[in-house]
C-alpha positions, 0 to 999 in steps of 0.5 A: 494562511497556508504557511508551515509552522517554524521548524528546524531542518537537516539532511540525513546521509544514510540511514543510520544518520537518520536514526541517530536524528530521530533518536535524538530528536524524539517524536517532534521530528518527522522524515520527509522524502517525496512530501506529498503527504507532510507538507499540505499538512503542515501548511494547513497546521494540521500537523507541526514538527519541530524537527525536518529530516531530510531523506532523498538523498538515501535513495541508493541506500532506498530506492531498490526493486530487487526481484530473485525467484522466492521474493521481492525487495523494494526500498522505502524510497522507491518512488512510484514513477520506479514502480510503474516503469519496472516491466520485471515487477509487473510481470511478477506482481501485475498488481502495482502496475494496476494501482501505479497507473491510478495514482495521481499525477506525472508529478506526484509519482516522480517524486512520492514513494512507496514509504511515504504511501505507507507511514501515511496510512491513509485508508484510502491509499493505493499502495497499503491496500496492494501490500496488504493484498500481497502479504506483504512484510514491512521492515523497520530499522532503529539503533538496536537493529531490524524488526518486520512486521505483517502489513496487515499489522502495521497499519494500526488505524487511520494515520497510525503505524507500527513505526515507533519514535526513532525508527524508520520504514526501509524495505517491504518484502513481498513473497513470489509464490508459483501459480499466482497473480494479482490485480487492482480496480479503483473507482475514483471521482477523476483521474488520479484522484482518492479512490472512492472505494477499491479493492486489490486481490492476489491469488494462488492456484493448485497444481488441478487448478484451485485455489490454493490461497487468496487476499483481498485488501479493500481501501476507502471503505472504513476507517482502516484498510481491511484484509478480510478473512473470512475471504481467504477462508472462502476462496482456499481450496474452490474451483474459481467461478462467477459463483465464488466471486459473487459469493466472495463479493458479498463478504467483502461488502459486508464487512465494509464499514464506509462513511458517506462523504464528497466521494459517495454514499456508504451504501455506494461505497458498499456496493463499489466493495462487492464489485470491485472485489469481483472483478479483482478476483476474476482478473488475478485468477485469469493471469494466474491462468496464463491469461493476458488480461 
C-alpha cells in the first residue's frame, strides 16, 4: 500500500521559524517544498519522518534570481518553471536553460525547486550536475549563522549532503566570469525522463582565444556526481578543436564508473560520458565565441 507513514505537520513562516523547527525537532524532521522527491518515497516507506515542516510559504524569503555583474543568486525555493522562463539567466548561464528544457514535466517544474534537486542527490539530477559545472557555492544557514560550501563538496555520496541536522539550503551562488559560456546535453529513454548519462560544461576563454579554465559535471554515471579534474587540467591554457575535446571525452569516459541497469549498459553508459562531454564542449566553447548555437 502506498500510504505515507503517520507524522506530524507544520508550516514554517521564515527561514528562522524553520531552523528553530529542525533544531528542535532534530534528524526525524524533513523540509518539504515542491515534494516531488520526498513524498514517493515516503509513500513507498522508503523514508519515514516523524516530523513535516512546510516551506512554500518562504518563496519571497526563496524564490530570488538575483543576477549583478560578478555573480548569480538564486534561492533555494526557486522552482524550475522560474529557471526556465529567466531570459536574464539564460543569457548569463545558457546551461540551465539547456538542463530546465529536459527536466520532467509542466507539472513537476511548476512546483520543484532548485533546492529540492540538490538535498536530494540523486546522481542522476540535472540540476546538481549544472552547479557543479558552474562551480558553484552552496549556502547553508542554521541558528549560529551561514556556511558555504563548493557544490562539489556538498554532494557526499548518493543521497547524502553537507547539510547537517538543523541546517538548511538557502541560496546557490554561481560566479559570472567574462569570455565565458556553458552548456547541457542529456540523453534520456523519453521526454522528461532520468537522464541515461549526461554531461554539463562551462568554459572560460583567454583574451587570444584559449581556454582559460573549464568544468565538466557528468551525472548518472557512477554513484556520485562527478566533476573530473584531470578535464580542467586538460582544457586549461589549449586552443579549443575537435582534437581536445576528443581528447577530453576520453578522460571523462574513463573515470566514469556506471552500472548497468533499466536505462542502459555500462559500456553504453560509457560511451554517452565521451560523447555527451564532446559536444557540451563544442557548444559552451562556440557561445563563449559569440556564436548563437
Amino acid at each position: 500500500m502506498q500510504v505515507p507513514a503517520p507524522l506530524e505537520y507544520e508550516r514554517a513562516t521564515s527561514v528562522d521559524h524553520a531552523i528553530a523547527l529542525m533544531e528542535r525537532l532534530g534528524d526525524e524532521a524533513r523540509v518539504v517544498a515542491g515534494g516531488h522527491s520526498l513524498i514517493p518515497m515516503m509513500k513507498l516507506r522508503l523514508a519515514n519522518p516523524e516530523y513535516i515542516i512546510d516551506i512554500n510559504d518562504l518563496r519571497e524569503e526563496l524564490g530570488h534570481i538575483t543576477i549583478t555583474d560578478t555573480e548569480v543568486r538564486i534561492g533555494a525555493l526557486a522552482t524550475h518553471q522560474q529557471l526556465l522562463d529567466s531570459s536574464e539567466l539564460a543569457a548569463v548561464l545558457p546551461i540551465f536553460a539547456d538542463a530546465e528544457k529536459v527536466i520532467a514535466d509542466p507539472v513537476v517544474r511548476n512546483r520543484g525547486t532548485l533546492g529540492g534537486s540538490l538535498c536530494q542527490a540523486d546522481p542522476s539530477e540535472d540540476l546538481s550536475a549544472v552547479c557543479d559545472a558552474l562551480g558553484a557555492q552552496c549556502v547553508i544557514r542554521s541558528s549560529s549563522g551561514e556556511r558555504v560550501v563548493e557544490m562539489h563538496d556538498f554532494h557526499q555520496g548518493p543521497y547524502e549532503t553537507a547539510v547537517a541536522d538543523g541546517e538548511m539550503l538557502t541560496e546557490v551562488r554561481i560566479p559570472l566570469k567574462p569570455n565565458s559560456s556553458s552548456a547541457y546535453h542529456k540523453v534520456e529513454r523519453r521526454a522528461g525522463d532520468w537522464a541515461v548519462a549526461s554531461a554539463g560544461a562551462a568554459i572560460q576563454l583567454a583574451d587570444d582565444g584559449t581556454i582559460l579554465d573549464g568544468r565538466v559535471g557528468l551525472c548518472a554515471v557512477g554513484p556520485n556526481l562527478t566533476n573530473v579534474q584531470p578535464i580542467s587540467d586538460a582544457l586549461r591554457g589549449q586552443v579549443p578543436s575537435e582534437e581536445l575535446y576528443a581528447r577530453v571525452g576520453e578522460i571523462a569516459a574513463a573515470n566514469a564508473k556506471p552500472a548497468t541497469d533499466t536505462r542502459g549498459s555500462a559500456a553504453y553508459k560509457t560511451h554517452l560520458a565521451k560523447e555527451l562531454t564532446i559536444r557540451s564542449l563544442r557548444k559552451a566553447v562556440a557561445r563563449a565565441q559569440g556564436q548563437n548555437v
